[in-house]
MARKOLTI-895180 format. One record per atom (N, C-alpha, C, O): residue number from 1; residue in three letters; x negated, y negated, z. Coordinates in steps of 0.02 Angstrom, whole numbers. Example, Ala and Ser with C-alpha at 12.3 -4.5 7.8 and 13.67 -1.06 7.14 Angstrom:
// MARKOLTI-895180
1; ALA; -660; 284; 390
1; ALA; -615; 225; 390
1; ALA; -660; 165; 390
1; ALA; -712; 166; 423
2; SER; -642; 112; 354
2; SER; -684; 53; 357
2; SER; -645; -2; 394
2; SER; -670; -57; 402
//
This chain:
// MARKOLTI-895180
1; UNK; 314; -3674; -3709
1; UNK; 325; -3681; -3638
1; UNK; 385; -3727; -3627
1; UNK; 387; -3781; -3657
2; UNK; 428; -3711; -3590
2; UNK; 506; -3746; -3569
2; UNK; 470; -3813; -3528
2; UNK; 416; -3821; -3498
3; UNK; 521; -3853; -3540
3; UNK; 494; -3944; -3515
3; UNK; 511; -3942; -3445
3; UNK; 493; -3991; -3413
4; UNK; 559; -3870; -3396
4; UNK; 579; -3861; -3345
4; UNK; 500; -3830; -3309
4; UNK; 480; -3840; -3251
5; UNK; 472; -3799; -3351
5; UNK; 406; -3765; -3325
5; UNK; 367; -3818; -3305
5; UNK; 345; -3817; -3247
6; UNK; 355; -3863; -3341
6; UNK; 307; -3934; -3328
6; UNK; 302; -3977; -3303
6; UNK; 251; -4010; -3293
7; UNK; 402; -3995; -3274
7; UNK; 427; -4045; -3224
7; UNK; 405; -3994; -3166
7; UNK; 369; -4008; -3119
8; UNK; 427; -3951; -3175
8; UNK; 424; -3937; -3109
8; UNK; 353; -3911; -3059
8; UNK; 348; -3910; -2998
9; UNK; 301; -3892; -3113
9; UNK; 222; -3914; -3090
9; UNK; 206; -3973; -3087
9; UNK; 148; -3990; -3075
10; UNK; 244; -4004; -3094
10; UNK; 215; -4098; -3084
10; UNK; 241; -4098; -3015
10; UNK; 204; -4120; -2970
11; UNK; 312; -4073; -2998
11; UNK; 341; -4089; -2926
11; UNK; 298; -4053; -2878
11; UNK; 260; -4073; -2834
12; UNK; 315; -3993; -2899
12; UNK; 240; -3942; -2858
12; UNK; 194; -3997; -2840
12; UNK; 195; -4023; -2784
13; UNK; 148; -4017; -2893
13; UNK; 77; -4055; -2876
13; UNK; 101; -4120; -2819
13; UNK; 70; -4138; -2769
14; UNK; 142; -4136; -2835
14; UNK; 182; -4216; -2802
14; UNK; 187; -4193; -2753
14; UNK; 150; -4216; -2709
15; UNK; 219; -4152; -2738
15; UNK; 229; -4098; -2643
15; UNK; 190; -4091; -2626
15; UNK; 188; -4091; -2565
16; UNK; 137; -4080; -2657
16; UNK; 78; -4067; -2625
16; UNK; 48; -4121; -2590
16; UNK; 40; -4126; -2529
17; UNK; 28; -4171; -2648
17; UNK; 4; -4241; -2601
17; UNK; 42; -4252; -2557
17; UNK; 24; -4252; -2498
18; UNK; 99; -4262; -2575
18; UNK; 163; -4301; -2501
18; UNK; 146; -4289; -2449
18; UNK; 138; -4329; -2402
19; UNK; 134; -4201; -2448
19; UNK; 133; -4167; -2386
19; UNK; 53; -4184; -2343
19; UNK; 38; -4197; -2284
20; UNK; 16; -4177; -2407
20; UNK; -59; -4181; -2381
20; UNK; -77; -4246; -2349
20; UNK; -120; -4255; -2306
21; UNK; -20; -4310; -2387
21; UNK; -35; -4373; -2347
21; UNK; -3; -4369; -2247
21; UNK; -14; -4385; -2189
22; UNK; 31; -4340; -2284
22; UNK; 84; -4359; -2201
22; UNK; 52; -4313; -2164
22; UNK; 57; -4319; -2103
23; UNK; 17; -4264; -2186
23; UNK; -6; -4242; -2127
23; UNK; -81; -4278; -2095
23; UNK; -86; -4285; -2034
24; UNK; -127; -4295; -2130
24; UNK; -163; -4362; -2136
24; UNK; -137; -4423; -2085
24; UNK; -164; -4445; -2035
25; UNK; -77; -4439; -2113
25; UNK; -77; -4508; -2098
25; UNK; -20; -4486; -2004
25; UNK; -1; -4529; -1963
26; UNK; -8; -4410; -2000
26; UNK; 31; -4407; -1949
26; UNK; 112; -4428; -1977
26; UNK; 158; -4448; -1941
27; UNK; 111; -4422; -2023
27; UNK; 186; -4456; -2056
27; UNK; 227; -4376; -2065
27; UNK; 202; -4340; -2108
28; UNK; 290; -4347; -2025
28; UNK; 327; -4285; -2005
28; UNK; 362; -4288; -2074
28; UNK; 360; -4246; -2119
29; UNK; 406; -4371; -2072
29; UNK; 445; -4364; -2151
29; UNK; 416; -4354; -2205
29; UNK; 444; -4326; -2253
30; UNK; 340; -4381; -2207
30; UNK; 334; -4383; -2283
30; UNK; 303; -4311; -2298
30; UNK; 293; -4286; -2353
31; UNK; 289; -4279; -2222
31; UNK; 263; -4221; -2239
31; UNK; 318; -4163; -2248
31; UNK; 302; -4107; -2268
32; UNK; 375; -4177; -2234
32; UNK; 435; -4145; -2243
32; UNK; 444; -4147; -2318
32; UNK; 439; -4100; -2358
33; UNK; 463; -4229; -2332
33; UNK; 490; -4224; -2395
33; UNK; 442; -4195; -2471
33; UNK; 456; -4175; -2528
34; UNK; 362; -4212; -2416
34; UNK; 324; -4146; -2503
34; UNK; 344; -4075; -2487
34; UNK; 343; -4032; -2530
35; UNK; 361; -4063; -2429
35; UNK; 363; -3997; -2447
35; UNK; 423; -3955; -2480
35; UNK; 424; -3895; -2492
36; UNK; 479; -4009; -2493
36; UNK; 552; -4012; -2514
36; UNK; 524; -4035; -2569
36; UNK; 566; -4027; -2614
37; UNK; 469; -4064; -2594
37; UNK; 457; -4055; -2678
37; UNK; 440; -4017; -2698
37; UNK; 461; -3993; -2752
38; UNK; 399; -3996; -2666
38; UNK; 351; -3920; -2686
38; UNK; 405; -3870; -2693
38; UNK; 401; -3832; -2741
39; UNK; 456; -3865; -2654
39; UNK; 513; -3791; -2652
39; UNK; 547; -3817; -2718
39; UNK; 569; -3777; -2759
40; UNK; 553; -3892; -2728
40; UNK; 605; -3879; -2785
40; UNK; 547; -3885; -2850
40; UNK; 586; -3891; -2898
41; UNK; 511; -3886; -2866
41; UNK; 443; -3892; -2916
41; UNK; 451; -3824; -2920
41; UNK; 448; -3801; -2977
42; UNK; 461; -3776; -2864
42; UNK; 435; -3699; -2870
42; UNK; 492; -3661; -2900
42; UNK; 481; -3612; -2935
43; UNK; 565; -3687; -2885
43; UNK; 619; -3671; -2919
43; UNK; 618; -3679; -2989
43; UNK; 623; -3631; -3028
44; UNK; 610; -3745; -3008
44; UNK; 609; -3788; -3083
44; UNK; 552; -3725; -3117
44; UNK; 575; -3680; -3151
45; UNK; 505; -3728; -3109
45; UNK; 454; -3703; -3120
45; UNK; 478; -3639; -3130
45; UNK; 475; -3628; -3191
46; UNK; 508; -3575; -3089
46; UNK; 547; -3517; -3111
46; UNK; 586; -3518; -3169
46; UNK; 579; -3489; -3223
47; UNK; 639; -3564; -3144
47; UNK; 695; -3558; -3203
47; UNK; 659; -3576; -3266
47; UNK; 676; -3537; -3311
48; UNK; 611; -3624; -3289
48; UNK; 579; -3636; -3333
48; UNK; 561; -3554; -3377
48; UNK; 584; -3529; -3429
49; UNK; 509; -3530; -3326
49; UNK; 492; -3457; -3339
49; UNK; 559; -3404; -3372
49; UNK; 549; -3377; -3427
50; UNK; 611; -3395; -3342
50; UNK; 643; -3368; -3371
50; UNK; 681; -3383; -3423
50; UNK; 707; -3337; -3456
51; UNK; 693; -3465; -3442
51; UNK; 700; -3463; -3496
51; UNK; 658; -3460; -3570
51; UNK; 685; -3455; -3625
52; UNK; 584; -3463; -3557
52; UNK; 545; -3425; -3600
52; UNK; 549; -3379; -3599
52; UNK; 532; -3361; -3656
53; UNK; 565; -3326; -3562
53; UNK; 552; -3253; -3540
53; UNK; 620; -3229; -3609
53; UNK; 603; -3193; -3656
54; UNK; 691; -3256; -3601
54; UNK; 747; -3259; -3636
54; UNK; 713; -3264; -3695
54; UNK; 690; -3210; -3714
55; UNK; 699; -3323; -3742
55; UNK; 672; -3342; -3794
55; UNK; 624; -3308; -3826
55; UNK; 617; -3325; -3884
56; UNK; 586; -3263; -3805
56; UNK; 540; -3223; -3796
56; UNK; 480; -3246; -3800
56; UNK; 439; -3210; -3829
57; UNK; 464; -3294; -3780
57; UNK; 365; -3333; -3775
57; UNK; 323; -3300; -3707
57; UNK; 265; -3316; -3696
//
């Protein structure tokens, strides 16, 4: 599994809380900025995929 696949499920998971707090706590930025983790976790997380996909795993 590519180390791009695994950062970027960690950011995923991190977006997730961010978002889940701010919406909780009424916080717009922090609920903005998980969800700008989560999109780039979901990117990282692709490109990861295709470079196993290349490698052939």
């Amino acid at each position: 599994m590519d180390k791009d696949r695994i950062e970027g499920s960690a950011k995923q998971a991190k977006g997730a809380v961010k978002e889940a707090t701010g919406k909780v706590l009424g916080d717009a930025k922090l609920q903005s900025e998980g969800k700008a983790d989560k999109a780039e976790g979901k990117i990282q997380n692709a490109v990861g995929g295709i470079k196993d996909t290349l490698r052939g795993k």
